[in-house]
SEVO-848823 format. One record per atom (N, C-alpha, C, O, CB): residue number from 1; residue in three letters; atom name; y, x, z. Coordinates in Angstrom, 2 decimals, decimal comma. Each point is the difference from the previous one (the first is absolute). Glycine has a CB too. Layout:
# residues N
> NUM	Ala	CA	Y	X	Z
...
//
This chain:
# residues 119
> 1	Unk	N	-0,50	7,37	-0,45
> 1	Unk	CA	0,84	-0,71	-0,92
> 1	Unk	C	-0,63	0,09	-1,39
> 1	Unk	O	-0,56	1,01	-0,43
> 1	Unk	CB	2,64	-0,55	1,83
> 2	Unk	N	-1,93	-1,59	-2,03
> 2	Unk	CA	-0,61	-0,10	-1,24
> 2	Unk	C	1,07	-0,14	-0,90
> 2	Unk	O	0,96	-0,64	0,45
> 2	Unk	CB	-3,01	-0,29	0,35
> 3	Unk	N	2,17	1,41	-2,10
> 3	Unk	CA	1,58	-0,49	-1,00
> 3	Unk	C	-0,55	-0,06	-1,63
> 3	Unk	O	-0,25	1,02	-0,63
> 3	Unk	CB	2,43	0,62	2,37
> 4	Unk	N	-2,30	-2,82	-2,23
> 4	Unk	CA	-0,33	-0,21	-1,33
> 4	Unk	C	1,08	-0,27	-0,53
> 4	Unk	O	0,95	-0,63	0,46
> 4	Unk	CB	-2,94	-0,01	-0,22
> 5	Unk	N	1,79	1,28	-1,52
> 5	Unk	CA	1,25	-0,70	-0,95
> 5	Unk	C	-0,38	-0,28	-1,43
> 5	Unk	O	0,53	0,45	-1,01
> 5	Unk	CB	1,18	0,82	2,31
> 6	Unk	N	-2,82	-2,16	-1,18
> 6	Unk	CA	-0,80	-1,04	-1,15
> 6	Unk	C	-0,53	-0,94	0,88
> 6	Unk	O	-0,44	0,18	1,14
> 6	Unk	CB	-0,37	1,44	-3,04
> 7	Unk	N	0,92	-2,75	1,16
> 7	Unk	CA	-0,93	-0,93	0,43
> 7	Unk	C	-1,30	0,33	1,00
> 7	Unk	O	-0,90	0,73	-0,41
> 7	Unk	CB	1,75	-1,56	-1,77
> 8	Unk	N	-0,88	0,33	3,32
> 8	Unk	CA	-0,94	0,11	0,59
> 8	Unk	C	-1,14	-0,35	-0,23
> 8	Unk	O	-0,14	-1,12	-0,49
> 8	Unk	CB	1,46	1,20	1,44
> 9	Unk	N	-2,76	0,90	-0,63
> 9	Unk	CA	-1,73	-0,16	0,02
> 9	Unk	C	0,36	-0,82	1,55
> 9	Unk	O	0,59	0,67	0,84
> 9	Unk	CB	-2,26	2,07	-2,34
> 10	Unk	N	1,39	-3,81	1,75
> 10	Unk	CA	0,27	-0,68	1,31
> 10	Unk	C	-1,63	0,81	1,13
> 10	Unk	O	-0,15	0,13	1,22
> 10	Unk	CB	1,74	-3,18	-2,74
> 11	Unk	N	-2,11	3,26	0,82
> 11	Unk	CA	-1,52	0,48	0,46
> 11	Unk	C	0,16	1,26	0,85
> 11	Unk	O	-0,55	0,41	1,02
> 11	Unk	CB	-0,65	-1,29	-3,22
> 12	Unk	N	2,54	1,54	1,09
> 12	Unk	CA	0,44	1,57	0,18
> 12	Unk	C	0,86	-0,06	1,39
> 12	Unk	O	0,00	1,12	0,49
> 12	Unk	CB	0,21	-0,41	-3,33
> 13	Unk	N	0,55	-1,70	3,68
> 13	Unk	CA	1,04	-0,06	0,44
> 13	Unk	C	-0,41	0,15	1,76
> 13	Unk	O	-0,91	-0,53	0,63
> 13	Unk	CB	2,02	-0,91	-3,01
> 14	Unk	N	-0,42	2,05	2,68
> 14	Unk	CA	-0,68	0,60	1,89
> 14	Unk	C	0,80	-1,03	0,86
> 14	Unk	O	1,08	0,06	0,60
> 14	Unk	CB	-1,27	3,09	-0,72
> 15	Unk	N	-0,70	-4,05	-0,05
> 15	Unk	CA	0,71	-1,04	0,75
> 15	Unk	C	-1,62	-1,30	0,16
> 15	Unk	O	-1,05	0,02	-0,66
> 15	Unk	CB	4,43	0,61	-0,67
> 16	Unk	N	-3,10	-1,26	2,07
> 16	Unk	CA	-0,94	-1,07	0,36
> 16	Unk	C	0,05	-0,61	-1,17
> 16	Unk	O	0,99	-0,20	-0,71
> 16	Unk	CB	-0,74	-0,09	3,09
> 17	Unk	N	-1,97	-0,18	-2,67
> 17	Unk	CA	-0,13	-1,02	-1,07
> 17	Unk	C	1,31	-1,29	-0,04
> 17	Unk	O	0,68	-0,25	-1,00
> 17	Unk	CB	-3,55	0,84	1,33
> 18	Unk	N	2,99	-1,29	1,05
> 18	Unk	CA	0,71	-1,17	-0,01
> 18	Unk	C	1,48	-0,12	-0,58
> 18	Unk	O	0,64	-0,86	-0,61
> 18	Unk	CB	-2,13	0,62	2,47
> 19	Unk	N	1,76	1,70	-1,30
> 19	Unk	CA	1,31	0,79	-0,39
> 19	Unk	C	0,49	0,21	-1,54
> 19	Unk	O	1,05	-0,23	-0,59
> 19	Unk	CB	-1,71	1,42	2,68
> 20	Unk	N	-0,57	-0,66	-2,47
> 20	Unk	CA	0,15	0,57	-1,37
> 20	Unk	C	-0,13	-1,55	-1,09
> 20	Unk	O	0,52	0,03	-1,11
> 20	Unk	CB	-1,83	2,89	1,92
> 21	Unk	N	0,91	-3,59	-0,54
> 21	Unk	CA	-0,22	-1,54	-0,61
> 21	Unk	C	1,23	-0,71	-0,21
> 21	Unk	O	0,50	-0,29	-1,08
> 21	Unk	CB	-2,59	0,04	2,25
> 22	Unk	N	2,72	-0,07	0,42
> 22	Unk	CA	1,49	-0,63	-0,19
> 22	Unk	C	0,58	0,90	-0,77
> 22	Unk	O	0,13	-0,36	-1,16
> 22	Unk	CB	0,21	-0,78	3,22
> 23	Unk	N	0,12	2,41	-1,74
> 23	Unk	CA	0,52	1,31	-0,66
> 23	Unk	C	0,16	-0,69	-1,66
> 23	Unk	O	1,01	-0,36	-0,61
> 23	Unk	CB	-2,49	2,61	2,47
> 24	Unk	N	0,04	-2,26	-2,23
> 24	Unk	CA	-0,35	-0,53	-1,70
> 24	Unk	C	0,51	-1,05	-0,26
> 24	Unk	O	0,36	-0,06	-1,17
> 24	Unk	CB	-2,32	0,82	0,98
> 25	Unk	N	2,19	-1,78	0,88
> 25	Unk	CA	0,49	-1,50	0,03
> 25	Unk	C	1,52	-0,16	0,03
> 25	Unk	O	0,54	-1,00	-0,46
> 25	Unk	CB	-2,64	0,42	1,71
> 26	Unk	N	2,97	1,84	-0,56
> 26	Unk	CA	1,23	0,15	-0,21
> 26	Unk	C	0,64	0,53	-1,27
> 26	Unk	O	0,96	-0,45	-0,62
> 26	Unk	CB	-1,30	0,55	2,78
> 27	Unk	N	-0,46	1,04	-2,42
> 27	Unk	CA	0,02	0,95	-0,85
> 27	Unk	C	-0,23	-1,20	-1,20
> 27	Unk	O	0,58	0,39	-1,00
> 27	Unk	CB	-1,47	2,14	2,48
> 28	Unk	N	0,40	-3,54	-1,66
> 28	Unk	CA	-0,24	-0,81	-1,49
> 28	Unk	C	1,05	-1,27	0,06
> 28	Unk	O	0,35	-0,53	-1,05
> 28	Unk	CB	-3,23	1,11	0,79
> 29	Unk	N	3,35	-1,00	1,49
> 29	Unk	CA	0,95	-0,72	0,21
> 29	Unk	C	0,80	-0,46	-1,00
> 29	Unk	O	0,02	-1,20	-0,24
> 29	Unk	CB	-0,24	2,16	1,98
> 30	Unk	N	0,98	-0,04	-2,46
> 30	Unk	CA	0,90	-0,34	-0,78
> 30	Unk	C	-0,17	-0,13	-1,38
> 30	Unk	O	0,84	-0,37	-0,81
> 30	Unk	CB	0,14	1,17	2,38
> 31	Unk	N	-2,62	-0,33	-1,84
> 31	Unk	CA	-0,53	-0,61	-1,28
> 31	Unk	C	-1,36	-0,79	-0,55
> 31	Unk	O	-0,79	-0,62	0,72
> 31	Unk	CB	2,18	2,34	-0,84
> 32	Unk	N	-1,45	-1,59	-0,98
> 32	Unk	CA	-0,36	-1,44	-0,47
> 32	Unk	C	-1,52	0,37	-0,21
> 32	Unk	O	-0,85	-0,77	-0,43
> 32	Unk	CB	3,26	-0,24	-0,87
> 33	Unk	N	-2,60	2,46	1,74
> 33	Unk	CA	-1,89	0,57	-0,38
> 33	Unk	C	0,26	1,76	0,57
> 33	Unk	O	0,88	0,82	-0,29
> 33	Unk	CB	-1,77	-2,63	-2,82
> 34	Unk	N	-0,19	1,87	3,93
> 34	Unk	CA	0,17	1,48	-0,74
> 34	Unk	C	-0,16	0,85	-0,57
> 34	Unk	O	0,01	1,15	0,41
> 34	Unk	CB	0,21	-1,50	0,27
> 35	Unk	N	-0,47	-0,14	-2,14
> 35	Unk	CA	0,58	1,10	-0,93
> 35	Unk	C	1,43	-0,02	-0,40
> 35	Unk	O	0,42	0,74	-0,89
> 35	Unk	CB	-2,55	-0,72	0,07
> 36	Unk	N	2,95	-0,96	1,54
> 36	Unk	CA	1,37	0,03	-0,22
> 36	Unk	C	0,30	0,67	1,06
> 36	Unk	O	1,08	0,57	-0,18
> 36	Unk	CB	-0,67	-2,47	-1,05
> 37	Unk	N	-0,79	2,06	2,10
> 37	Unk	CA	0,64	0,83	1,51
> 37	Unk	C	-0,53	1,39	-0,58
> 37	Unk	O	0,74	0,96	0,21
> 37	Unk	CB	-1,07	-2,88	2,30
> 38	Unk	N	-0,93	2,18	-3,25
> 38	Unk	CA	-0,20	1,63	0,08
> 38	Unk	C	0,80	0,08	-1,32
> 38	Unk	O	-0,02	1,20	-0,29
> 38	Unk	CB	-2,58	-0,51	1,59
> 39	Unk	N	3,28	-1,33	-2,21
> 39	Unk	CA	0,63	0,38	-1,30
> 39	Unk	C	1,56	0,04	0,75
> 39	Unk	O	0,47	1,09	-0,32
> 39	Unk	CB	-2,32	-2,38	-1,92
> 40	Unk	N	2,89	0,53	3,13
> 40	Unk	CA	0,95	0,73	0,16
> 40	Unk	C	0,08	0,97	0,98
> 40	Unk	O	1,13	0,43	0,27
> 40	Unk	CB	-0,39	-2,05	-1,17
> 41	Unk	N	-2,13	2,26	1,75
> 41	Unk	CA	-0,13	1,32	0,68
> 41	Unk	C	-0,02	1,12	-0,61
> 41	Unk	O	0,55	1,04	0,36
> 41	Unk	CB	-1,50	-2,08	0,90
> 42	Unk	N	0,13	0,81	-2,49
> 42	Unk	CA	0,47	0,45	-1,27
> 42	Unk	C	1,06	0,44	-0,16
> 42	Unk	O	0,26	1,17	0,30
> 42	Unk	CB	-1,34	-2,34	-0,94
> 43	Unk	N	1,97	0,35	0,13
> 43	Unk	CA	1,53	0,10	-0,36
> 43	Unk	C	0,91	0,53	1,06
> 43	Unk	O	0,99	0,61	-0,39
> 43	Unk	CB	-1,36	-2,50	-1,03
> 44	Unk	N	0,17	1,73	2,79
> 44	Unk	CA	1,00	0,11	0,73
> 44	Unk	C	-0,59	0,52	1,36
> 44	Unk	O	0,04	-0,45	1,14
> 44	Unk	CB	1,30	-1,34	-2,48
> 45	Unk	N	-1,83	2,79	0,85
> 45	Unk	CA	-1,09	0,29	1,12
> 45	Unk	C	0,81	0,05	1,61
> 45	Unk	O	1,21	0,23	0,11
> 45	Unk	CB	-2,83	1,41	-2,12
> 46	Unk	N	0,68	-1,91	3,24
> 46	Unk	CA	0,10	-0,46	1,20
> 46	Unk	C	-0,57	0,82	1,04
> 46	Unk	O	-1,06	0,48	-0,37
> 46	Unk	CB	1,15	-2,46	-0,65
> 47	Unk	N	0,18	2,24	1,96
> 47	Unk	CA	-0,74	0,55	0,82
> 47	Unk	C	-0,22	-0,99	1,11
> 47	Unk	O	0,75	-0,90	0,37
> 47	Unk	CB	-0,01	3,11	-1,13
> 48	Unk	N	-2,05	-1,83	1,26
> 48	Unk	CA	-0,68	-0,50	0,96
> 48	Unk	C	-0,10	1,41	1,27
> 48	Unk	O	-0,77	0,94	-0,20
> 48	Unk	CB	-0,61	-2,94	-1,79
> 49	Unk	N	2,19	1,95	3,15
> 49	Unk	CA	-0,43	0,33	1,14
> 49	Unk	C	-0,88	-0,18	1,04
> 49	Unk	O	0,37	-0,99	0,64
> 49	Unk	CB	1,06	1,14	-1,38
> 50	Unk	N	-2,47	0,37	1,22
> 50	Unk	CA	-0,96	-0,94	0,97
> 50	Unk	C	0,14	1,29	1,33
> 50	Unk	O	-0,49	1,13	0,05
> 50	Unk	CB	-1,72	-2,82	-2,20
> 51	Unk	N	3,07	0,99	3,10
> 51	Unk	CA	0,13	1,01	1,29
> 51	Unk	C	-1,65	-0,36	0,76
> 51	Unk	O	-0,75	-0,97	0,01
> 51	Unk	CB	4,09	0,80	0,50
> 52	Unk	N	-3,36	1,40	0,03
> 52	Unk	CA	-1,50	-0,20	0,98
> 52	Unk	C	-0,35	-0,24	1,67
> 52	Unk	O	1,14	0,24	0,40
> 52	Unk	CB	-1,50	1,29	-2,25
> 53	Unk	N	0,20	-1,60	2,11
> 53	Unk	CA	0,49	-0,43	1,48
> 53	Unk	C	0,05	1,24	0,52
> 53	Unk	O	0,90	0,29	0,79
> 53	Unk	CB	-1,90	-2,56	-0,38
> 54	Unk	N	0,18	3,07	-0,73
> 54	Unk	CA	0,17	1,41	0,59
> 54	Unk	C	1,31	0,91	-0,37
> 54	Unk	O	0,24	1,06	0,58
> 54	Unk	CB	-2,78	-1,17	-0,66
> 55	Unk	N	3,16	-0,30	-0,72
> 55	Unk	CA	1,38	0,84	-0,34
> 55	Unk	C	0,91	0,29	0,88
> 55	Unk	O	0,51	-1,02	0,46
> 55	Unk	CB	-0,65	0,17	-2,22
> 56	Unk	N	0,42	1,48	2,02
> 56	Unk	CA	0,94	0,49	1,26
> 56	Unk	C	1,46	0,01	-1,03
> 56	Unk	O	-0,01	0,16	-1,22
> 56	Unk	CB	-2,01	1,73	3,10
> 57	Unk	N	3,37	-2,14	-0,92
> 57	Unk	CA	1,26	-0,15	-0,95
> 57	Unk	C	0,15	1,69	-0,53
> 57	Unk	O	0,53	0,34	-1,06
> 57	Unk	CB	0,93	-2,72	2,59
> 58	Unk	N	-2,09	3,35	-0,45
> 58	Unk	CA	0,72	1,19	-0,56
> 58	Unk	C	-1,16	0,37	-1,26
> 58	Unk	O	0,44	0,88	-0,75
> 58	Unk	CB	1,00	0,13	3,33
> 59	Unk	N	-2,31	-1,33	-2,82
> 59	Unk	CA	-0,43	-0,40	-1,29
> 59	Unk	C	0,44	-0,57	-1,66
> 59	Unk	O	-0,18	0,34	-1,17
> 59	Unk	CB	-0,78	-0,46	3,26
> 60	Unk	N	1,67	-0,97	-1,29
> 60	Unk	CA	0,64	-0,74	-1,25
> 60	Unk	C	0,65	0,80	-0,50
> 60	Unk	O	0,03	0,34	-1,18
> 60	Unk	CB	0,13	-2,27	1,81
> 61	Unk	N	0,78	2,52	0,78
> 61	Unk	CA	1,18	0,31	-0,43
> 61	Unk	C	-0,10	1,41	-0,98
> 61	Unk	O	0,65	0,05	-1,04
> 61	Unk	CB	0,36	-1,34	3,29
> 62	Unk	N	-1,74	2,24	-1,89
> 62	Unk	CA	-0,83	0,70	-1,30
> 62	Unk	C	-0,15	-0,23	-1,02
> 62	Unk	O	0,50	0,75	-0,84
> 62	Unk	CB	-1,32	-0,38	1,85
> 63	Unk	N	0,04	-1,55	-1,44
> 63	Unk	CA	-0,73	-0,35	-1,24
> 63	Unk	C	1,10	0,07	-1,29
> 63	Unk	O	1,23	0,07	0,06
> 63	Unk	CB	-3,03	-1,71	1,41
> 64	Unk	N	0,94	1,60	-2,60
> 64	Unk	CA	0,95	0,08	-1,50
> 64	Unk	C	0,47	-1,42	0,53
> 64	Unk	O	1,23	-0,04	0,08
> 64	Unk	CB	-2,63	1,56	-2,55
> 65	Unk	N	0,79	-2,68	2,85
> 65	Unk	CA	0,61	-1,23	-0,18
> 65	Unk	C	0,71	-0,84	0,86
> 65	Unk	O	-0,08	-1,23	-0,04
> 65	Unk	CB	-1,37	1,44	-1,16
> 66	Unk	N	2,41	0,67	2,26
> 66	Unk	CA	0,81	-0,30	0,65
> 66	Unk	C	1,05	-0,45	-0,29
> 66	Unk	O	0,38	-1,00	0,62
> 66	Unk	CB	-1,32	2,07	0,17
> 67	Unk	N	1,66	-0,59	-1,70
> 67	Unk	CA	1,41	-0,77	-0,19
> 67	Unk	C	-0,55	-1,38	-1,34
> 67	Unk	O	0,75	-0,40	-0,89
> 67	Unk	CB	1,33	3,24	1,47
> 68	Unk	N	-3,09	-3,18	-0,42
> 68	Unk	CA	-0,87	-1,19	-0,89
> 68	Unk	C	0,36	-1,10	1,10
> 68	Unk	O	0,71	-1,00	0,02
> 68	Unk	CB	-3,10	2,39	-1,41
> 69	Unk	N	1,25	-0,46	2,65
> 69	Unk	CA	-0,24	-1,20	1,47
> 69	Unk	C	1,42	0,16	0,47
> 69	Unk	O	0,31	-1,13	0,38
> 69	Unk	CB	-3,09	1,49	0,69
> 70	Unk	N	3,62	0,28	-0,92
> 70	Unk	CA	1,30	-0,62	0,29
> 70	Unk	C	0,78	-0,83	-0,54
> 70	Unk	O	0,63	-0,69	0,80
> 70	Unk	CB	-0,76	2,15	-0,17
> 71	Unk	N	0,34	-1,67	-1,95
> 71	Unk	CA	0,55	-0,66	-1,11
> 71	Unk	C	-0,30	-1,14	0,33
> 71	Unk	O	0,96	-0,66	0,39
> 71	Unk	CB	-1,04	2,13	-2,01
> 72	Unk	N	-1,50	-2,33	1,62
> 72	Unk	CA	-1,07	-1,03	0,24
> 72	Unk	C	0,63	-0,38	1,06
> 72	Unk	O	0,68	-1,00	-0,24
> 72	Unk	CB	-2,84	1,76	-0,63
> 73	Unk	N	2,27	-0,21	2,40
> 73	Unk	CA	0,14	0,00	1,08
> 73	Unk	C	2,03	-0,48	-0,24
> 73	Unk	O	0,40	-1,08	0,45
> 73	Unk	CB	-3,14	3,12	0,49
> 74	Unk	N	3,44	-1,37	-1,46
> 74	Unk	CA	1,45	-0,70	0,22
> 74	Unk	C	0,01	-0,73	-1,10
> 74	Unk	O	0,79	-0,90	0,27
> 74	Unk	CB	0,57	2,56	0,92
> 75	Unk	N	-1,65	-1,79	-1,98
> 75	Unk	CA	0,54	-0,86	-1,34
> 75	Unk	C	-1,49	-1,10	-0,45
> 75	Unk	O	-0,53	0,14	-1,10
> 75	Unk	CB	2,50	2,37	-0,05
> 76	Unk	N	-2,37	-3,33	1,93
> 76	Unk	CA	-1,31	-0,40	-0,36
> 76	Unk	C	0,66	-1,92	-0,72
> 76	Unk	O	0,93	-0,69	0,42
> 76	Unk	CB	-2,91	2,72	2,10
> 77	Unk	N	1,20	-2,23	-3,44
> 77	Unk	CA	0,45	-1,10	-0,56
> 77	Unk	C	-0,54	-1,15	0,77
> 77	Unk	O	0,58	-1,08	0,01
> 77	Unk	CB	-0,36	2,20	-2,17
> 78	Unk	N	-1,41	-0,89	2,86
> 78	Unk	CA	-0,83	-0,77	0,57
> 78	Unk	C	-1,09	0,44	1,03
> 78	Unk	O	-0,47	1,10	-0,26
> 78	Unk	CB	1,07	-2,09	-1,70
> 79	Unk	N	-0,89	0,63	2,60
> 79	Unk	CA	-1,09	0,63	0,84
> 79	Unk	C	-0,63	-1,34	0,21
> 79	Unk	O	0,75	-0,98	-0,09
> 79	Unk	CB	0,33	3,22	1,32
> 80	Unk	N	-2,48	-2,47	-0,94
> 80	Unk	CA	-1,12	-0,97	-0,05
> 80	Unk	C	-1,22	1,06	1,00
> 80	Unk	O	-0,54	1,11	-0,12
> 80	Unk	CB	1,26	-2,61	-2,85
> 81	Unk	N	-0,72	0,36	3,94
> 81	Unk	CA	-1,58	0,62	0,41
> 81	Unk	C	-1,53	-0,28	-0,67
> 81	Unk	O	-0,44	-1,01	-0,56
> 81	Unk	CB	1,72	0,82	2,64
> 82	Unk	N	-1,81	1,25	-1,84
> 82	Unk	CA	-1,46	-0,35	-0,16
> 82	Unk	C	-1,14	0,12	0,69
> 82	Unk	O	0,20	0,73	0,97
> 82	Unk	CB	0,59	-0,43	-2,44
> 83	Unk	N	-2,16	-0,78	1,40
> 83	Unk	CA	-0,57	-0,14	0,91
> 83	Unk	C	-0,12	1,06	1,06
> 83	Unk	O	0,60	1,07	-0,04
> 83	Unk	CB	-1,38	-2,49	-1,44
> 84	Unk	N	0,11	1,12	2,25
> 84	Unk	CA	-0,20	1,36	1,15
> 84	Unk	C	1,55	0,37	0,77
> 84	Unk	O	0,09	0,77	0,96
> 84	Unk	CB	-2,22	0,56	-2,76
> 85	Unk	N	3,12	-1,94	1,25
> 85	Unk	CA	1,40	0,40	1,03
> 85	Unk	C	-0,05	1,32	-1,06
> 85	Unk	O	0,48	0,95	0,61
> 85	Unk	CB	-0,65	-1,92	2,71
> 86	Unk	N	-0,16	1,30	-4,42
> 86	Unk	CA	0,98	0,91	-0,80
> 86	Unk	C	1,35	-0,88	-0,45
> 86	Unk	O	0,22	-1,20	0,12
> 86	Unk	CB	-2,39	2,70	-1,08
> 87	Unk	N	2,91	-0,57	0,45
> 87	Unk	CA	0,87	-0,91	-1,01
> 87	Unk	C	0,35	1,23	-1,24
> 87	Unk	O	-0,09	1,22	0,16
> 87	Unk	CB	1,43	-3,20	1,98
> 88	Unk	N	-0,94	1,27	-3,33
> 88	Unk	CA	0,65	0,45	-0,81
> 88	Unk	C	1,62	-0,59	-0,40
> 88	Unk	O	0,64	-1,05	0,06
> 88	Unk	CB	-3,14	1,59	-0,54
> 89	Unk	N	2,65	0,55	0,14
> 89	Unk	CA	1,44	0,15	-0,52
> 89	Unk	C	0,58	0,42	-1,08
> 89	Unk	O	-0,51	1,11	-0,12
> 89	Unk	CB	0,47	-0,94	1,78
> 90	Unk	N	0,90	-0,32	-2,68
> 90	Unk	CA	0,12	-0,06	-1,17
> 90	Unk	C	1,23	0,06	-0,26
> 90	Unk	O	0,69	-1,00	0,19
> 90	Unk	CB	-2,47	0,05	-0,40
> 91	Unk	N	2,39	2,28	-0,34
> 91	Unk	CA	1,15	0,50	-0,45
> 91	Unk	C	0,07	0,10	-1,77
> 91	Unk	O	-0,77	0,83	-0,47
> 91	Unk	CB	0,81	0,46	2,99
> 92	Unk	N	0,93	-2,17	-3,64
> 92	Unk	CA	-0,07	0,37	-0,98
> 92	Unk	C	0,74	1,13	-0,19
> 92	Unk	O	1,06	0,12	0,62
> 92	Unk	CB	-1,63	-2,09	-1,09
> 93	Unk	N	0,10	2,99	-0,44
> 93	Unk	CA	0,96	1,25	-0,02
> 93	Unk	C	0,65	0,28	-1,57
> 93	Unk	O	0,73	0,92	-0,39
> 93	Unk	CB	-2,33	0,24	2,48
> 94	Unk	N	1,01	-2,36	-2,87
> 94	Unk	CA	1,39	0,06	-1,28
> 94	Unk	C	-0,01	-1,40	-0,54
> 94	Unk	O	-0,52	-0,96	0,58
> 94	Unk	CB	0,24	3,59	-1,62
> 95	Unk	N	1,04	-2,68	-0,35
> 95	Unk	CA	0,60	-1,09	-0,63
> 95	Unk	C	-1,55	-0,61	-0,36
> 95	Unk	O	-0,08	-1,22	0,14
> 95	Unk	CB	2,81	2,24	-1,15
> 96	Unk	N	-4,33	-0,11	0,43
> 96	Unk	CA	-0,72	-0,67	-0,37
> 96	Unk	C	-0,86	-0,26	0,58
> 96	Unk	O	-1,09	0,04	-0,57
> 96	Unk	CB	1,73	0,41	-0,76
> 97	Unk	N	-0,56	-0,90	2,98
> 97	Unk	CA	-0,65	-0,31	1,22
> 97	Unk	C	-1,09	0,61	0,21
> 97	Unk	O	-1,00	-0,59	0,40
> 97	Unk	CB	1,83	-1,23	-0,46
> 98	Unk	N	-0,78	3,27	-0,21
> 98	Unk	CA	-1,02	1,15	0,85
> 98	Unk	C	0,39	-0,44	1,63
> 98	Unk	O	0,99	-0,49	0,55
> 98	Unk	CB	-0,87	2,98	-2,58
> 99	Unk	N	-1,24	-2,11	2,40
> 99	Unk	CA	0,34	0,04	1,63
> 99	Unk	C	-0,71	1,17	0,91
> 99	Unk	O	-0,61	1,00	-0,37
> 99	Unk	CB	0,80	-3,64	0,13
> 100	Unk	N	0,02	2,29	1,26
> 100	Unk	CA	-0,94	0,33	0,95
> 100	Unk	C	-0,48	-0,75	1,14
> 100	Unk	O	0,55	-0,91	0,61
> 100	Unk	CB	0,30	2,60	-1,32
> 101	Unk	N	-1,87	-1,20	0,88
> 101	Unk	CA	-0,84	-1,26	0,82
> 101	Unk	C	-0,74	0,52	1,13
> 101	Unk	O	-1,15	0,42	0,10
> 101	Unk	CB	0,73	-1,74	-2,16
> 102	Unk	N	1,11	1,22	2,66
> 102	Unk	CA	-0,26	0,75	1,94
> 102	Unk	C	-1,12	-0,76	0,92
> 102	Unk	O	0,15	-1,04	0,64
> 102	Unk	CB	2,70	1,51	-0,35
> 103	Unk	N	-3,94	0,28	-0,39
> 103	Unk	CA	-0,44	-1,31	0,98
> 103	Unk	C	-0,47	0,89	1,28
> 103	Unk	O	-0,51	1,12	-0,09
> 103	Unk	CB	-0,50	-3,17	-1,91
> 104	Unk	N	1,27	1,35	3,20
> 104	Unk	CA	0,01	0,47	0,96
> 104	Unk	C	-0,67	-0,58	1,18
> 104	Unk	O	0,13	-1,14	0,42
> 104	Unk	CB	1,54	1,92	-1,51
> 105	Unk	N	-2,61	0,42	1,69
> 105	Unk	CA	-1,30	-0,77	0,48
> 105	Unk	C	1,04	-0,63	1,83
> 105	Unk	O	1,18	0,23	0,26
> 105	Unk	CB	-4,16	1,99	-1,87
> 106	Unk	N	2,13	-2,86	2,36
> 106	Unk	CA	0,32	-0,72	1,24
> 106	Unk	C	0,73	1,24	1,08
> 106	Unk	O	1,02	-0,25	0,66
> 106	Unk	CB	-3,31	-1,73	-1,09
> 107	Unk	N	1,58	3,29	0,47
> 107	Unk	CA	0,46	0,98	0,39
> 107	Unk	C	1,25	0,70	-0,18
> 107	Unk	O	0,50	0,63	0,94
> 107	Unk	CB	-2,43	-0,83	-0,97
> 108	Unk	N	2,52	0,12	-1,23
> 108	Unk	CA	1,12	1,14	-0,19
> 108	Unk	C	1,19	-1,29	-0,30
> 108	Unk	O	1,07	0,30	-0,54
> 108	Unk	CB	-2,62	2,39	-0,73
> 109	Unk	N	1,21	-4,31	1,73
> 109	Unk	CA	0,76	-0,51	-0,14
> 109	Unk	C	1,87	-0,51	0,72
> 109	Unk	O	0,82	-0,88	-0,27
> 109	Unk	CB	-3,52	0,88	-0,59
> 110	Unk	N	2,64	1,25	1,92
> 110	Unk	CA	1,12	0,60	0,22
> 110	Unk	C	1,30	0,50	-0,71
> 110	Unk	O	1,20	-0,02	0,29
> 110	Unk	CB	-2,88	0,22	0,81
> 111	Unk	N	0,63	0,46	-2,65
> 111	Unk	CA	1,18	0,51	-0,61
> 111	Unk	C	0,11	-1,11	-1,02
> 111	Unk	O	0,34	0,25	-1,16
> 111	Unk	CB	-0,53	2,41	1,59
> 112	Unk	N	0,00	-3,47	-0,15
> 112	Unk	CA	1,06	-1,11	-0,95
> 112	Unk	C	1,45	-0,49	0,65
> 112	Unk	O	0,61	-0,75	-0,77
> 112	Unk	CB	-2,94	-0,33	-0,13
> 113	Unk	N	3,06	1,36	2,22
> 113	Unk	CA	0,85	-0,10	0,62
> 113	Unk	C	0,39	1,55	0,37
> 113	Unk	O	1,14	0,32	0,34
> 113	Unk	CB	-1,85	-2,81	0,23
> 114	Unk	N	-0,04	3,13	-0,64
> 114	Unk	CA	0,79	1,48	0,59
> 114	Unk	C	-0,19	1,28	-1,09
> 114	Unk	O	0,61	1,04	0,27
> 114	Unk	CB	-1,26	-1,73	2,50
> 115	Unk	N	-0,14	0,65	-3,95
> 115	Unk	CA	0,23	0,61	-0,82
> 115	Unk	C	-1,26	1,35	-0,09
> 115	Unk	O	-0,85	0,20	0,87
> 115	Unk	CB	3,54	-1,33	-0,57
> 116	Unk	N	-2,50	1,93	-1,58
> 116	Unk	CA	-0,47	1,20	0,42
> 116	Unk	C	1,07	0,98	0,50
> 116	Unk	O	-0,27	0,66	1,01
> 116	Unk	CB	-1,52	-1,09	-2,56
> 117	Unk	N	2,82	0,57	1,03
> 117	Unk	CA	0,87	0,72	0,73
> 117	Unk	C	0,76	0,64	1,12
> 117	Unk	O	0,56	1,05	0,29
> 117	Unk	CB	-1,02	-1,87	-1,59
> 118	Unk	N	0,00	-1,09	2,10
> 118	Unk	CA	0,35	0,02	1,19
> 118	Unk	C	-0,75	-0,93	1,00
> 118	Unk	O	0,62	-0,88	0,61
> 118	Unk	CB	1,39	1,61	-1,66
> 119	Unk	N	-3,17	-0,57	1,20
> 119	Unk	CA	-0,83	-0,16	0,92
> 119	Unk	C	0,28	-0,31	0,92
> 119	Unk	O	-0,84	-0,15	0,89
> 119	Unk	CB	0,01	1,15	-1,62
//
């Protein structure tokens, strides 16, 4: 599992080139350049989750960023796939649209219906 909470090095990100590209293409979606996407990450900083295919749930369920991937997982504003049969998912978690941003490889895509909790 990978967990940033700045703007992503897309170069930096443990995930397939093809992956990490759309990833960037979502991630700028809602603005107009990005230096406007890295100026309100800035402001309202975001986290980025990247599950690994190798993660086992009793893993997650460990990690500092479990009750993050649960949150993502019940309260998601949107979910969108991306290439390779990952998908991401996207929970805002206040008034100045910080989020989190779950992306979840083809493998652990189980727990988008059954959770970490309850497997």
């Amino acid at each position: 599992m990978q967990t940033i909470n700045h703007w992503p090095d897309m170069a930096k990100l443990n995930i397939p080139k093809a992956v990490s590209q759309d990833l960037q293409q979502r991630l700028l979606e809602p603005f107009d350049s990005e230096a406007s996407a890295k100026e309100f990450w800035r402001e309202a900083p975001s986290t980025i989750i990247i599950l690994d295919p190798t993660d086992s749930i009793t893993a997650l369920k460990e990690s500092d960023t479990c009750n993050q991937i649960e949150f993502a997982l019940t309260y998601p504003e949107y979910t969108v796939p991306l290439k390779m049969d990952y998908q991401l998912m996207v929970a805002i978690v206040n008034d100045s649209g910080a989020g989190i941003y779950l992306v979840i490889p083809p493998e652990l895509s189980h727990i988008i219906s059954e959770g970490v909790e309850n497997p």
